[in-house]
C-alpha positions in Angstrom: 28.7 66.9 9.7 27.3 63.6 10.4 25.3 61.2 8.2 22.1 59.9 8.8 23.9 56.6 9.3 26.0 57.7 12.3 23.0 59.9 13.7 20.6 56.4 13.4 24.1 54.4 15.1 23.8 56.8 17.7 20.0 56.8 18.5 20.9 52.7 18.9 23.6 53.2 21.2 22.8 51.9 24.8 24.8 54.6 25.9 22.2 57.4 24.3 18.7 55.7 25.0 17.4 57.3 27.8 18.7 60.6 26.7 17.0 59.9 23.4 13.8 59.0 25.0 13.7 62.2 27.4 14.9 64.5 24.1 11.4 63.0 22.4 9.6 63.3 25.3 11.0 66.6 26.6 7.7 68.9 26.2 5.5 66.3 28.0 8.2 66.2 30.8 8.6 70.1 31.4 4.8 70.3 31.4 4.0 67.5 34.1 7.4 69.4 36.0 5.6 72.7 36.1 2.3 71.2 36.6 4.0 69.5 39.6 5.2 72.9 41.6 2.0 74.3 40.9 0.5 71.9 42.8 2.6 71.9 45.8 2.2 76.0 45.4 -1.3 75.7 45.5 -1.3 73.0 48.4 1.2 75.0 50.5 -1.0 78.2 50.1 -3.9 76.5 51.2 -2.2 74.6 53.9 -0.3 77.8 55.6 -2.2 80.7 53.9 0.5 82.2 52.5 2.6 81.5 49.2 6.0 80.6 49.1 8.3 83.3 47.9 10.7 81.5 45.7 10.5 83.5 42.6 
């Protein structure tokens, strides 16, 4: 099991930061995602008339 030490090493590792910073932001980044594709659903549907059958 790791120490808080190591797990505080890691969080400053170059080679972790941007994973970090998605991992703490991951809610707000799935939401704007799926907010995202419901937006290009809803244009495509009024564009064309039809939805797109991806599910």
């Amino acid at each position: 099991m790791k120490t808080k030490n190591e797990m505080i090493n890691n969080e400053n590792n170059p080679l972790y930061h941007d994973t970090w910073r998605l991992l703490k932001n991951y809610r707000d980044v799935v939401w704007s995602l799926e907010t995202s594709v419901q937006q290009v659903r809803h244009g495509f549907e009024i564009e064309y008339g039809t939805g797109l059958l991806l599910d």
